[in-house]
FISERO-20740 format. One line per 2 residues: number of its first residue (from 1); their letters; for each residue x, y, z of N, C-alpha, C, O, CB. Coordinates in steps of 0.1 Angstrom, whole numbers, always signed. Glycine has a CB too. Layout:
// FISERO-20740
NUM> a> X/Y/Z/X/Y/Z/X/Y/Z/X/Y/Z/X/Y/Z; ...
END
This chain:
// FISERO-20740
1> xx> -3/+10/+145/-17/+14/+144/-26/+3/+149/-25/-8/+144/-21/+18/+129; -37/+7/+161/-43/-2/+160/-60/+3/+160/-64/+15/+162/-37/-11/+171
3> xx> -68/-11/+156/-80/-9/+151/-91/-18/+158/-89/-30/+158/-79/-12/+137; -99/-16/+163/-113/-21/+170/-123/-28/+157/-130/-21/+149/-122/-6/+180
5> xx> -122/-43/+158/-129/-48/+141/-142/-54/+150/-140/-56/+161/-118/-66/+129; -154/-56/+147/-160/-68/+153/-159/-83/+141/-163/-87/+131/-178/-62/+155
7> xx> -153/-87/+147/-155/-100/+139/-161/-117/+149/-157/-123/+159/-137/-103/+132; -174/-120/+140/-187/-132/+146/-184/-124/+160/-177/-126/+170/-183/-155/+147
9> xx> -192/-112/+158/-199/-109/+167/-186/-105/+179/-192/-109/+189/-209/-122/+170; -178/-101/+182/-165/-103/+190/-157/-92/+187/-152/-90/+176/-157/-116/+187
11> xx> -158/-83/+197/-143/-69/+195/-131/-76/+194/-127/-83/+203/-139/-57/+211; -124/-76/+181/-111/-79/+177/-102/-67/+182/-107/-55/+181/-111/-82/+161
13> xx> -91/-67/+186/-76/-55/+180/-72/-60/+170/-69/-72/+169/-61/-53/+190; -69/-51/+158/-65/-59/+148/-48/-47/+150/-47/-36/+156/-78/-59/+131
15> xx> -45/-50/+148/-27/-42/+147/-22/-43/+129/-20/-53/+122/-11/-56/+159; -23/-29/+126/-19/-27/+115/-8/-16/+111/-11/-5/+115/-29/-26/+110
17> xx> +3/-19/+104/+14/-10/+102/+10/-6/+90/+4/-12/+81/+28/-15/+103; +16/+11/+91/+9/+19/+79/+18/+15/+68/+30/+12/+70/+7/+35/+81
19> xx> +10/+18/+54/+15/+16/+40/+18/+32/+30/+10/+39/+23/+2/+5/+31; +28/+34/+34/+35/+47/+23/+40/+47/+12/+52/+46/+12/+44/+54/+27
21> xx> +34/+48/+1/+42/+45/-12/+47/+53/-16/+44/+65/-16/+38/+41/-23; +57/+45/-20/+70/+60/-28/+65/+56/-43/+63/+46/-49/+95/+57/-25
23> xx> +65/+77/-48/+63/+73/-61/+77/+77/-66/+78/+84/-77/+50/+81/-69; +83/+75/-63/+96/+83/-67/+99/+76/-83/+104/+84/-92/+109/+79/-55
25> xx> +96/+59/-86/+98/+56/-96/+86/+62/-109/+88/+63/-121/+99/+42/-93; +75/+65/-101/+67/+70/-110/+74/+77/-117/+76/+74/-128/+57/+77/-106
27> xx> +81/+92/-110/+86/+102/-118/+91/+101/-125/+92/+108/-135/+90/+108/-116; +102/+87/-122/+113/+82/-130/+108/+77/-146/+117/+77/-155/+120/+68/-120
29> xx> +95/+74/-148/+89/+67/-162/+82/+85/-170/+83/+88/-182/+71/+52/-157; +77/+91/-159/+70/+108/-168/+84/+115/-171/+85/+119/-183/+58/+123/-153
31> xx> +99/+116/-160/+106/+124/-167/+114/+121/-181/+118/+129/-189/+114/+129/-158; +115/+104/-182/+123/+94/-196/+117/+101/-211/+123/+101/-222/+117/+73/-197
33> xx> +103/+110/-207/+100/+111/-219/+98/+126/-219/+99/+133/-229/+89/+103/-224; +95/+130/-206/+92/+145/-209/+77/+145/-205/+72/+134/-203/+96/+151/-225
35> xx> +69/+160/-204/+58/+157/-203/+53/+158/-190/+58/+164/-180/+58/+147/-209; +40/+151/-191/+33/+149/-176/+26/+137/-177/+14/+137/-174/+22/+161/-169
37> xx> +32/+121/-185/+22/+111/-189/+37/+100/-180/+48/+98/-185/+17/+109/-211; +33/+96/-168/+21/+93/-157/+20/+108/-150/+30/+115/-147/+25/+79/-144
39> xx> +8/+112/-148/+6/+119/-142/+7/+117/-125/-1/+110/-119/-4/+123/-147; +21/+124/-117/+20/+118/-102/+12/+125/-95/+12/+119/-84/+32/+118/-95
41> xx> +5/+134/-95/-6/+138/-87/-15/+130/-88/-19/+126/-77/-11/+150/-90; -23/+126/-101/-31/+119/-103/-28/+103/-95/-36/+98/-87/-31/+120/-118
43> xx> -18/+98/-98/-11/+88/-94/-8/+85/-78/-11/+74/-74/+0/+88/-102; -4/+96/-69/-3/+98/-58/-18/+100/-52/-20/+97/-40/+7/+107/-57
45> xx> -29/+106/-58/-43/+106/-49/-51/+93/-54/-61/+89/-48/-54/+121/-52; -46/+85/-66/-53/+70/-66/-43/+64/-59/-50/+54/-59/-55/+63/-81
47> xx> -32/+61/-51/-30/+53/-43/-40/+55/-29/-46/+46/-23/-16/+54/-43; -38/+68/-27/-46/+71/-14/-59/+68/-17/-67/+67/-7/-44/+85/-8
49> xx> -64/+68/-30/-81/+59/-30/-80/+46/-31/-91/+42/-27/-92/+63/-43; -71/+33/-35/-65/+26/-32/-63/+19/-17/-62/+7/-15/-58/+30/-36
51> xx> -64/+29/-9/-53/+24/+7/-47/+23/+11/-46/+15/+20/-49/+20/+12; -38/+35/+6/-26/+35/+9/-28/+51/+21/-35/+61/+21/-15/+36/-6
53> xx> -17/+44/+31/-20/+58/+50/-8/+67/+41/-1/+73/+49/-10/+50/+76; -6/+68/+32/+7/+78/+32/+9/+78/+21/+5/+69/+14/+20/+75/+40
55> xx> +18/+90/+16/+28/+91/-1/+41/+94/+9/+42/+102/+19/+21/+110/-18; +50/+85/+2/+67/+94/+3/+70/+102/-7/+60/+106/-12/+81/+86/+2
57> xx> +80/+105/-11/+93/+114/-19/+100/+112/-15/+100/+108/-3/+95/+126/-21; +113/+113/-25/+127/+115/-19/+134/+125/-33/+139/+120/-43/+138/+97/-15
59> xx> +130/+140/-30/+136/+152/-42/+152/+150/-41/+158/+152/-30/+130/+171/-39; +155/+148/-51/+173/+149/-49/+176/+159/-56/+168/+162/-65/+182/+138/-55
61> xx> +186/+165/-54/+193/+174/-63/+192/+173/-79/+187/+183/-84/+207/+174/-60; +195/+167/-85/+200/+162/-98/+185/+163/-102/+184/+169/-113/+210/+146/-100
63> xx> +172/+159/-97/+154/+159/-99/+150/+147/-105/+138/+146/-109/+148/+171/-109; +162/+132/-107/+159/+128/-114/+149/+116/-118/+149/+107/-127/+167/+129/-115
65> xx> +138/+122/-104/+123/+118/-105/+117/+128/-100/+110/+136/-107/+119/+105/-97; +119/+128/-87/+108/+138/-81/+115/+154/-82/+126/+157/-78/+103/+132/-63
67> xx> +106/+160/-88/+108/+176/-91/+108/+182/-77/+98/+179/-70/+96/+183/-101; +118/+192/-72/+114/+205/-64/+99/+205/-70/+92/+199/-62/+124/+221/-68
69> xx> +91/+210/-80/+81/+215/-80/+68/+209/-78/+58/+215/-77/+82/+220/-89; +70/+195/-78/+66/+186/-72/+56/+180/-60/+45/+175/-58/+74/+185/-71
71> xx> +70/+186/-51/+64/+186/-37/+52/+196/-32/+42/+193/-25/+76/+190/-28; +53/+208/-37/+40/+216/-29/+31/+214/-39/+20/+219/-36/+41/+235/-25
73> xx> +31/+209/-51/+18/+203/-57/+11/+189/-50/-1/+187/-50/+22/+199/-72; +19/+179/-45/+16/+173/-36/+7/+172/-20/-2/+166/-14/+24/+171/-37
75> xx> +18/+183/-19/+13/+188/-2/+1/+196/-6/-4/+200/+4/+25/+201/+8; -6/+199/-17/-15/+206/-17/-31/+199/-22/-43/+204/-23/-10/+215/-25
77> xx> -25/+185/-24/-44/+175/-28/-38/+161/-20/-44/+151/-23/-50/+170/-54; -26/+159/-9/-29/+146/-6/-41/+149/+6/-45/+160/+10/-15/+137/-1
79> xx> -44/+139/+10/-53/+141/+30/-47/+126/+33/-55/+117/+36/-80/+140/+33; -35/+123/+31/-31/+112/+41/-19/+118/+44/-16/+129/+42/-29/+97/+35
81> xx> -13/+107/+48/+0/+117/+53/+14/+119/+40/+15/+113/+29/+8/+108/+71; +20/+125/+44/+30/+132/+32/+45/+127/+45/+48/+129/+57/+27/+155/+26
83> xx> +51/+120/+30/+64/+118/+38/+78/+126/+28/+80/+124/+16/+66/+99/+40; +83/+132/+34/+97/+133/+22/+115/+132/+33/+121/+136/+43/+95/+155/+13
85> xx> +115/+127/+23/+129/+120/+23/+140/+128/+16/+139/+134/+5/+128/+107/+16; +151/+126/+25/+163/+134/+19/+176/+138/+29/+177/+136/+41/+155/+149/+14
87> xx> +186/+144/+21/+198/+148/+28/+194/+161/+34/+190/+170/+27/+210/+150/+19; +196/+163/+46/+193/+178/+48/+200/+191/+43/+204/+200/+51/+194/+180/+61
89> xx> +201/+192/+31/+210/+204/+28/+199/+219/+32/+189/+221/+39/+216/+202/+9; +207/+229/+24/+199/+238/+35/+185/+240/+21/+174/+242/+26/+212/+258/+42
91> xx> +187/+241/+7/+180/+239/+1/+167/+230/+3/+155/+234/+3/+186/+238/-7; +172/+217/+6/+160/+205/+8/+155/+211/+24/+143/+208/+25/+167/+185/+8
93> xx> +159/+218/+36/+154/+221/+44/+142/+232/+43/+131/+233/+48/+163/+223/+49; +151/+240/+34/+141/+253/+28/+126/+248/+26/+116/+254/+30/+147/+260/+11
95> xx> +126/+235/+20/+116/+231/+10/+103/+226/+22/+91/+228/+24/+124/+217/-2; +114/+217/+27/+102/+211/+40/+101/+217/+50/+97/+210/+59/+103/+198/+46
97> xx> +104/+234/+52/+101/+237/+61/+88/+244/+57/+78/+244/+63/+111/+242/+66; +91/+250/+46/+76/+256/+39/+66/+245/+30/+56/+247/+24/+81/+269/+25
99> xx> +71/+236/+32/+59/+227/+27/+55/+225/+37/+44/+230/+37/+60/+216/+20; +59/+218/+50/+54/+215/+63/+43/+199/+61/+31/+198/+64/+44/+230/+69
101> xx> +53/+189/+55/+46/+179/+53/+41/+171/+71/+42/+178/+82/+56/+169/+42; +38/+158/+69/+36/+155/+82/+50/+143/+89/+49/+135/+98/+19/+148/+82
103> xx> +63/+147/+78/+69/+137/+83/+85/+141/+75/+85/+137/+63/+59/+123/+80; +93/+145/+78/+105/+140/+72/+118/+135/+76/+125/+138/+85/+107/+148/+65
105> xx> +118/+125/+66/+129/+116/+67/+145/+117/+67/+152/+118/+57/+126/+110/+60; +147/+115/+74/+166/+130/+72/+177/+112/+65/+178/+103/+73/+179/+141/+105
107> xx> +182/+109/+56/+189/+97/+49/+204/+104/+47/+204/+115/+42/+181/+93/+32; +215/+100/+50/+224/+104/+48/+234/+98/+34/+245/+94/+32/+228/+104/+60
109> xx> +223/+102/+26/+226/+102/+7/+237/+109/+0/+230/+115/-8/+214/+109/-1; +244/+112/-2/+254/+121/-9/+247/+125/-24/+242/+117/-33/+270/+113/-10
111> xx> +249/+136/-24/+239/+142/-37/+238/+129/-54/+228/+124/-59/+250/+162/-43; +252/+128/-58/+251/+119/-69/+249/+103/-63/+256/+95/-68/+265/+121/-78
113> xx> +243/+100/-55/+241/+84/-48/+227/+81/-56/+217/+88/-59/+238/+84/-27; +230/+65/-59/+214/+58/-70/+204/+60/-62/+194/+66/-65/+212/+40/-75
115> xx> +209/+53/-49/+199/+52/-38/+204/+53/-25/+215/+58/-23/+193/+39/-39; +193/+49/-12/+199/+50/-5/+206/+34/+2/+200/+24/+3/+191/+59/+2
117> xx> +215/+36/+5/+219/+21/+12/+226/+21/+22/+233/+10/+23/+227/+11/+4; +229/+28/+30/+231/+26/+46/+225/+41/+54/+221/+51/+51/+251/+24/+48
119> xx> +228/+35/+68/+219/+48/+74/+231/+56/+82/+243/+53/+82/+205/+44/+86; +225/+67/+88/+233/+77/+93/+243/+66/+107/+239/+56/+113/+221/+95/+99
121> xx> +253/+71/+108/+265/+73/+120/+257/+82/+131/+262/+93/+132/+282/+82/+114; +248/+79/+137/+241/+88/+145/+254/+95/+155/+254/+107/+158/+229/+79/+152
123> xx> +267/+83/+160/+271/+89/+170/+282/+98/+164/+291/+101/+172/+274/+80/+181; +284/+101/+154/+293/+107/+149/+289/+125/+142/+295/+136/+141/+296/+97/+138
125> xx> +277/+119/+139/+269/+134/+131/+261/+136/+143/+251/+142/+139/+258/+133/+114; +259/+133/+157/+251/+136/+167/+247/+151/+164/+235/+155/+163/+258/+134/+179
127> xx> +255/+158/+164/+253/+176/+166/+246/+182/+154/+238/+190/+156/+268/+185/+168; +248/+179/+147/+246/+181/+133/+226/+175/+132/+216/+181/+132/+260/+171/+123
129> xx> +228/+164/+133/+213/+161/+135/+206/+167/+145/+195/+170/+140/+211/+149/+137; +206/+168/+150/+205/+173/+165/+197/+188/+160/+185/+191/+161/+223/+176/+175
131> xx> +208/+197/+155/+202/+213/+151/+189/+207/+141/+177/+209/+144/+216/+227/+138; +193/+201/+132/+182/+199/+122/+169/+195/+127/+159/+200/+124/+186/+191/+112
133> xx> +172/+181/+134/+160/+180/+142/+151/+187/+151/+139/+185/+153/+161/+173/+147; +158/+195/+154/+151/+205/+168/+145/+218/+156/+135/+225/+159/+168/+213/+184
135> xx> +154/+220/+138/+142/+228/+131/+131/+225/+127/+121/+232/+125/+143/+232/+123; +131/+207/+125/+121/+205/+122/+109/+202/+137/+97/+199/+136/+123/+193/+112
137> xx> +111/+202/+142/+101/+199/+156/+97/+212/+162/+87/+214/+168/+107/+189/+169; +107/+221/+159/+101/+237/+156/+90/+239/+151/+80/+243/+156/+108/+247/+149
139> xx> +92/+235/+133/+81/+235/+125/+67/+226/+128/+57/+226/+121/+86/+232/+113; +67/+220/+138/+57/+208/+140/+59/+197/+129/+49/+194/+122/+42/+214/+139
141> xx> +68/+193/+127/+72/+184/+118/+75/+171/+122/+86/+171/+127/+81/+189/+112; +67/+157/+121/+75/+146/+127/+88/+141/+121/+90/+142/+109/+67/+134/+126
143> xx> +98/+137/+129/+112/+138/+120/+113/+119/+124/+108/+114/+133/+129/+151/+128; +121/+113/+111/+126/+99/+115/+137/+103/+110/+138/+111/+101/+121/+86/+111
145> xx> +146/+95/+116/+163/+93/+110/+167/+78/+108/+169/+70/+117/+175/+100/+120; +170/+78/+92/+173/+67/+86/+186/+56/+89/+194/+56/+80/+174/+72/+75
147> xx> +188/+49/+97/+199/+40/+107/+200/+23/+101/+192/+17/+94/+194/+41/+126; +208/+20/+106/+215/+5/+99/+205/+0/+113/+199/+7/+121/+239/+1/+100
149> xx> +203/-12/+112/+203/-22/+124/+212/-27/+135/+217/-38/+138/+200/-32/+120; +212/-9/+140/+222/-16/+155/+213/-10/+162/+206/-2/+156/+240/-10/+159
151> xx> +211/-12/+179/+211/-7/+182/+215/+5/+191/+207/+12/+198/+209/-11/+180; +228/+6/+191/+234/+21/+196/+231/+29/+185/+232/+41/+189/+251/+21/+201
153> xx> +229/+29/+170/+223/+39/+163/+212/+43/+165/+208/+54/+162/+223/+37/+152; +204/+35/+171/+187/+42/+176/+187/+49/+189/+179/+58/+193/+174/+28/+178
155> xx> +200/+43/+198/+198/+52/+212/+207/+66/+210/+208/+74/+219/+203/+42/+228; +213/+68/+201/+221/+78/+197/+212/+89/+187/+215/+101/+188/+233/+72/+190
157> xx> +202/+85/+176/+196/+90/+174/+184/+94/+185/+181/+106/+186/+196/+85/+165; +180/+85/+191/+167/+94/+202/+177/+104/+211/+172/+113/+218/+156/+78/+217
159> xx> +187/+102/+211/+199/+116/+220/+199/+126/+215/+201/+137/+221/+214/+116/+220; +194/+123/+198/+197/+137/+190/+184/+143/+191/+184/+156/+190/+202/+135/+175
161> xx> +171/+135/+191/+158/+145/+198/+147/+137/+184/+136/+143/+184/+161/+169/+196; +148/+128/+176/+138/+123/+165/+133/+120/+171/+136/+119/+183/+138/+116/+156
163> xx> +122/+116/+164/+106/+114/+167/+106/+96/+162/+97/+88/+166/+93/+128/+154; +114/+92/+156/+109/+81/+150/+131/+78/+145/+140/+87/+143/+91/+85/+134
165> xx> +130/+61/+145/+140/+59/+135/+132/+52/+125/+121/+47/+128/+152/+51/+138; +140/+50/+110/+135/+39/+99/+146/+28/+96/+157/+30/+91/+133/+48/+84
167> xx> +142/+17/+99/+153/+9/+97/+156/+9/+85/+145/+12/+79/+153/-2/+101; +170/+5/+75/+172/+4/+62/+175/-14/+63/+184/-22/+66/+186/+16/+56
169> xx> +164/-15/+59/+158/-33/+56/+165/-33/+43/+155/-34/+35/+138/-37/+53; +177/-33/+34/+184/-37/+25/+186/-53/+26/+182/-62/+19/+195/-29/+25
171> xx> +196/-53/+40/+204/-62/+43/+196/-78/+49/+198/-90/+49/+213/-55/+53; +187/-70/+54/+170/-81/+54/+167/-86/+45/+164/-98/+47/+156/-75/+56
173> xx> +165/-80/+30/+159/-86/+25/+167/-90/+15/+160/-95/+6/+149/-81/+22; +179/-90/+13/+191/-95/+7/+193/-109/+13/+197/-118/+6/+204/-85/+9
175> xx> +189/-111/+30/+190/-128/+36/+184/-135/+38/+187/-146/+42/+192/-131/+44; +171/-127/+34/+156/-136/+35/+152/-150/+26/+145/-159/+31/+146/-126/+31
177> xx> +155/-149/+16/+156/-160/+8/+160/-173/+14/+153/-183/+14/+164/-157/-2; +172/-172/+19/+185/-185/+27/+179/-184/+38/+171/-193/+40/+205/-182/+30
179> xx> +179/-175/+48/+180/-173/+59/+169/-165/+73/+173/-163/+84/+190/-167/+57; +157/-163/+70/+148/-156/+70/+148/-151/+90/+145/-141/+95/+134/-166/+61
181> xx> +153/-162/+95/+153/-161/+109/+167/-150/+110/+167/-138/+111/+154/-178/+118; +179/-158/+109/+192/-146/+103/+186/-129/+99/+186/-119/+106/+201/-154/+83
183> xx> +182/-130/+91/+178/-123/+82/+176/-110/+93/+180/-98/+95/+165/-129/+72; +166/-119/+101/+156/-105/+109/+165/-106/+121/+164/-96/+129/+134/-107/+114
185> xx> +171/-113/+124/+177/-113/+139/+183/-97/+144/+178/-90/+153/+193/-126/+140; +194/-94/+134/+194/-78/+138/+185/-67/+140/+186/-56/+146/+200/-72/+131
187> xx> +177/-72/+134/+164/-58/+131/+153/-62/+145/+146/-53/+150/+151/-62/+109; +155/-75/+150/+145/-76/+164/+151/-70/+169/+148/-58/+169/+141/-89/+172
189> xx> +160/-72/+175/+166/-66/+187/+171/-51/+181/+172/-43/+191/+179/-75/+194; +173/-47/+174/+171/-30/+171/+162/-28/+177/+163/-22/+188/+169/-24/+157
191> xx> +148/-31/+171/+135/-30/+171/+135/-28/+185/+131/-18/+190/+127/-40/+163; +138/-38/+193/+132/-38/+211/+137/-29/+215/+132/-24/+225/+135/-51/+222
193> xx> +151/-20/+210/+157/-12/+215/+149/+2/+215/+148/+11/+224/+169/-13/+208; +146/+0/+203/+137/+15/+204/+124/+15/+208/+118/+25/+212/+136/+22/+190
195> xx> +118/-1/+208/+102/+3/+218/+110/+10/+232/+105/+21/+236/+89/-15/+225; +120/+6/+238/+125/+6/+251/+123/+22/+253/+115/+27/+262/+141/+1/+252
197> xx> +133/+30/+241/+136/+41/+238/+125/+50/+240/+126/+61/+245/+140/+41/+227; +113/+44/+235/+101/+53/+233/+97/+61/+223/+90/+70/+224/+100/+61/+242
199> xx> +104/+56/+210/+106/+64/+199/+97/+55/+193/+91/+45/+198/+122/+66/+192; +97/+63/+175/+83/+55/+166/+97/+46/+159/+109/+49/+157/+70/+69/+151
201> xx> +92/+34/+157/+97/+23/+145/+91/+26/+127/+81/+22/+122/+89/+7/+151; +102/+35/+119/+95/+31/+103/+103/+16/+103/+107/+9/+112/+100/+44/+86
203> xx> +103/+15/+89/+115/+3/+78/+108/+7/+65/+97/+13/+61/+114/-19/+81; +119/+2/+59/+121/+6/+43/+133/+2/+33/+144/+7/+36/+122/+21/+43
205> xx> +133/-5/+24/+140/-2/+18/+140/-18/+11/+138/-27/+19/+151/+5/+25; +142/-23/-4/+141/-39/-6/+129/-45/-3/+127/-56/-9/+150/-46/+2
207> xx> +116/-39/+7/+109/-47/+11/+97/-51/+0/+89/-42/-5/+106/-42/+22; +96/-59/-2/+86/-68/-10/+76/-76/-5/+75/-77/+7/+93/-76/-17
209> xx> +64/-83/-15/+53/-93/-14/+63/-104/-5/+59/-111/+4/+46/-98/-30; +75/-104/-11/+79/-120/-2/+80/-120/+9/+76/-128/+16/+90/-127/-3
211> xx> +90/-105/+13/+93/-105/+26/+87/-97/+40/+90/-98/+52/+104/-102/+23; +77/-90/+32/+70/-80/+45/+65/-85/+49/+71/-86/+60/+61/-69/+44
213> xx> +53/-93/+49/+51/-103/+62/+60/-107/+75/+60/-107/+88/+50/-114/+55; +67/-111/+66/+74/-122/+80/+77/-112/+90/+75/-113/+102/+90/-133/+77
215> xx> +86/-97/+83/+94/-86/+87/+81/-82/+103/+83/-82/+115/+97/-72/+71; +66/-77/+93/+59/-75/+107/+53/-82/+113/+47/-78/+123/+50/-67/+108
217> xx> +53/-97/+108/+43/-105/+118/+58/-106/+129/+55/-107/+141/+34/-123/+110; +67/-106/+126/+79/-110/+138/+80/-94/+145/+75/-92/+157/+98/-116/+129
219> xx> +83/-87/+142/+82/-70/+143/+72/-62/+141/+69/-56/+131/+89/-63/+134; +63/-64/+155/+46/-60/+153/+44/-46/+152/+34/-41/+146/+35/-66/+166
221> xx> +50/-41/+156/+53/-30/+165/+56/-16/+156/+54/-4/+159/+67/-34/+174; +60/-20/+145/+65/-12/+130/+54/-1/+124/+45/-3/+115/+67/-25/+115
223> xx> +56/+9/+130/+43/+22/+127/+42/+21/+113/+31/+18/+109/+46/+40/+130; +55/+23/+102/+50/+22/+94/+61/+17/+81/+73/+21/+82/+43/+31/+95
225> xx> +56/+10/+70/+65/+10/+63/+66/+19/+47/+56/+23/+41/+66/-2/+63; +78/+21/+42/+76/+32/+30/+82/+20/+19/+92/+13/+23/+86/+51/+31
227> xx> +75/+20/+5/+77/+10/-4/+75/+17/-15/+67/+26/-16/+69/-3/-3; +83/+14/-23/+87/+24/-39/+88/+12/-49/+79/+8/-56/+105/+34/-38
229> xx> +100/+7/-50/+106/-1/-65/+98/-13/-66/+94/-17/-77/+123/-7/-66; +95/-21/-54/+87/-34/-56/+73/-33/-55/+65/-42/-58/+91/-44/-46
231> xx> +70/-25/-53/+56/-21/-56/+51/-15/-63/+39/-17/-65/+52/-17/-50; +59/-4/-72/+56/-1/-85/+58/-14/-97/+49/-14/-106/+65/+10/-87
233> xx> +67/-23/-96/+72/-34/-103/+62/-43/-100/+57/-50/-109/+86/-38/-99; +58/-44/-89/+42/-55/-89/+34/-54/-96/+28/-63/-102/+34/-55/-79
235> xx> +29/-34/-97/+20/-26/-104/+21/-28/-116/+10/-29/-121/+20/-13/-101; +31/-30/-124/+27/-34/-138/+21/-46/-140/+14/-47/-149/+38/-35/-147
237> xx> +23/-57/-131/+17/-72/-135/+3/-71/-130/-6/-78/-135/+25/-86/-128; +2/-63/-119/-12/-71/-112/-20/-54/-109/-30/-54/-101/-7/-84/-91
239> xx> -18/-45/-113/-21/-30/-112/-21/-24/-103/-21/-32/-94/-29/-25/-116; -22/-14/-100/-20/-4/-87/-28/-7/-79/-24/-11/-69/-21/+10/-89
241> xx> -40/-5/-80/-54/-12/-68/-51/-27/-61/-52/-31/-49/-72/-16/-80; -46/-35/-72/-43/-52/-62/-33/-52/-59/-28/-62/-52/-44/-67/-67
243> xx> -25/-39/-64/-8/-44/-52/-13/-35/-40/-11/-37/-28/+14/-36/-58; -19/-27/-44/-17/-16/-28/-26/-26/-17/-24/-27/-5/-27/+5/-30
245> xx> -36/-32/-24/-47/-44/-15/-34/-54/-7/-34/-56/+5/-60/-58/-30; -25/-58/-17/-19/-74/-13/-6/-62/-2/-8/-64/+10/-11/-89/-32
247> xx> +0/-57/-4/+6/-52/+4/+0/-48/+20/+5/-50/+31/+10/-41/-3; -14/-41/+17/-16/-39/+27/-19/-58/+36/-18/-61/+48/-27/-28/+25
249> xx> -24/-66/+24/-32/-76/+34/-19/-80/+42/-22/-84/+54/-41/-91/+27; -9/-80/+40/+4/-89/+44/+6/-75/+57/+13/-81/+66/+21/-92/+27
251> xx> +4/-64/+62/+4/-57/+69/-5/-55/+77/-5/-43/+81/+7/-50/+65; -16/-65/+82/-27/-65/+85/-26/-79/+98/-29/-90/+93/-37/-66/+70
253> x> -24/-78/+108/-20/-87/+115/-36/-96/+125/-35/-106/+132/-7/-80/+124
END
């Protein structure tokens, strides 16, 4: 994303990668008790008064944050963009084909999985992604597909017809501590692979106050990133308004 600032008087470009928060942990605290106390509607349109370009999801089978019922209550009061995440089964297809968010994220999760932690075998499920992608770009739907940091998984996915890959930054931010140059070395050259490609760049996954920085000031290029556990976990110490501020400032180049 980029932005025309005047600063002393002077047209700046400022280059800024978008901020999508996953509330997924929200749900995770309203369903422990039952109820609707946090409220995620409420909770998902104060991030977007906050500053946040986006809400994720990721509805799983089992529901055991974000509800099926959920989603078209969502899709129905955000005005930023709506992201959802998921396995394409034909159910979760059903869902985002009639919700018609502005973005979904195809993860190759196996229904009982905690989370997600590696990305699709693009050259293996080629065909298979492929149909699914071409329903969602039917629907006018932007599609990313969730991939490790290689790059023959990003030129195998742009074969299959996505709009965007998301890198799974686990393994990034698992080296960042020791190794911070290490750390990102696979993810640059992923990254150059797909400007090449002509596809969109997300990331996601581990990323935190420590490590997002470095990730886009080295990787400018990153449309956008989606952040859930460490940003809700910030939100208890410093509250939802100054994490969504400090996240964004570190995304603000």
């Amino acid at each position: 994303m980029h932005e025309l600032w005047l600063v002393s008087g002077k047209r700046c470009l400022i280059m800024r990668t978008k901020l999508s928060v996953n509330i997924n942990k929200v749900a995770t605290i309203r369903n422990a008790r039952g109820g609707n106390n946090p409220d995620i509607i409420k909770v998902a349109k104060d991030c977007e008064l906050f500053g946040a370009d986006g809400i994720t999801v990721h509805p799983r089978p089992d529901e055991r944050h974000i509800r099926r019922d959920d989603v078209p209550a969502l899709q129905a009061v955000l005005r930023t963009e709506f992201n959802i995440e998921g396995y394409p089964t034909r159910d979760f297809m059903d869902l985002v084909l009639r919700v018609r968010p502005s973005q979904v994220t195809l993860v190759p999760d196996k229904p009982d999985q905690l989370t997600s932690n590696s990305g699709w075998n693009t050259v293996t499920e080629q065909e298979f992604l492929r149909d699914i992608l071409n329903d969602l770009r039917a629907a006018g739907i932007r599609s990313s597909v969730f991939i490790d940091a290689d790059p023959r998984m990003a030129e195998y996915a742009a074969m299959a017809g996505t709009d965007r890959v998301e890198l799974y930054t686990g393994p990034y931010a698992h080296m960042y501590p020791t190794n911070p140059e290490a750390a990102i070395a696979p993810f640059l050259e992923t990254a150059k692979r797909v400007k090449q490609l002509g596809i969109g760049l997300n990331a996601g996954h581990d990323l935190s106050l420590e490590n997002l920085k470095y990730f886009t000031d080295v990787i400018t290029w990153v449309d956008e990133v989606s952040i859930g556990h460490a940003l809700i976990c910030d939100a208890l110490y410093m509250g939802l308004e100054a994490t969504i501020a400090a996240y964004k400032k570190c995304l603000t180049k």
